[in-house]
N, C-alpha and C positions, 0 to 999 in steps of 0.2 A: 685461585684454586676453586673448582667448583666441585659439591661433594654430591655426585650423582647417588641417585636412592637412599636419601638420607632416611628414610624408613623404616630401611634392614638393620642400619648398624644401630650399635647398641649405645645406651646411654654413655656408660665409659669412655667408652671410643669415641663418642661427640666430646663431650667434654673437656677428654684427652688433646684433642685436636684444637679444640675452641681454647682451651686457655694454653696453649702454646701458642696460637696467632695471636693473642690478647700480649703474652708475655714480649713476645717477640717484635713485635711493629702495631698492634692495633691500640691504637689510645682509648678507645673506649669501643660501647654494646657495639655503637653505630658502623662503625671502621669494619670492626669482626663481620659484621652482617653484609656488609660490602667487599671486603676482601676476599670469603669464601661466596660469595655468591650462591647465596641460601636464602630460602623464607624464614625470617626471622620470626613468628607466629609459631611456625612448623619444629624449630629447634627448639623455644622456651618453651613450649607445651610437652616437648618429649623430656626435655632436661629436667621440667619441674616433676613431670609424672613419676622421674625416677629420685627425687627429691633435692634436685639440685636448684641453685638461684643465683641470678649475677649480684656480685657484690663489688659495687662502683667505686666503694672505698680501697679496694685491693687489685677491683679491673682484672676481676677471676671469676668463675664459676665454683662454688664451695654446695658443699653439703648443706640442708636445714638446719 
């Protein structure tokens, strides 16, 4: 899945998205970054700004 104009959407809807592929098949950050075929830079800079963080013990994106 490639998420064209990752930009526009909004942090929810990233995160929405990220940790259902997390949940669903991606074992960890790396996998998620590969299987959406995304700049991994470009997503945690948008997720963090809206206060989000990956937590590798749950292999989720969660709140601060």
């Amino acid at each position: 899945m490639n998420i064209d104009k990752l930009e526009t959407l909004s942090a929810e809807i990233l995160v929405g998205i990220a940790n259902e592929h997390l949940r669903l098949g991606c074992k960890d950050q790396q996998a998620l970054f590969y299987d959406l075929d995304i700049n991994s830079k470009l997503l945690e800079k948008k997720l963090a700004a809206s206060g989000f963080e990956y937590d590798p013990d749950c292999n989720q994106y969660k709140p601060r």
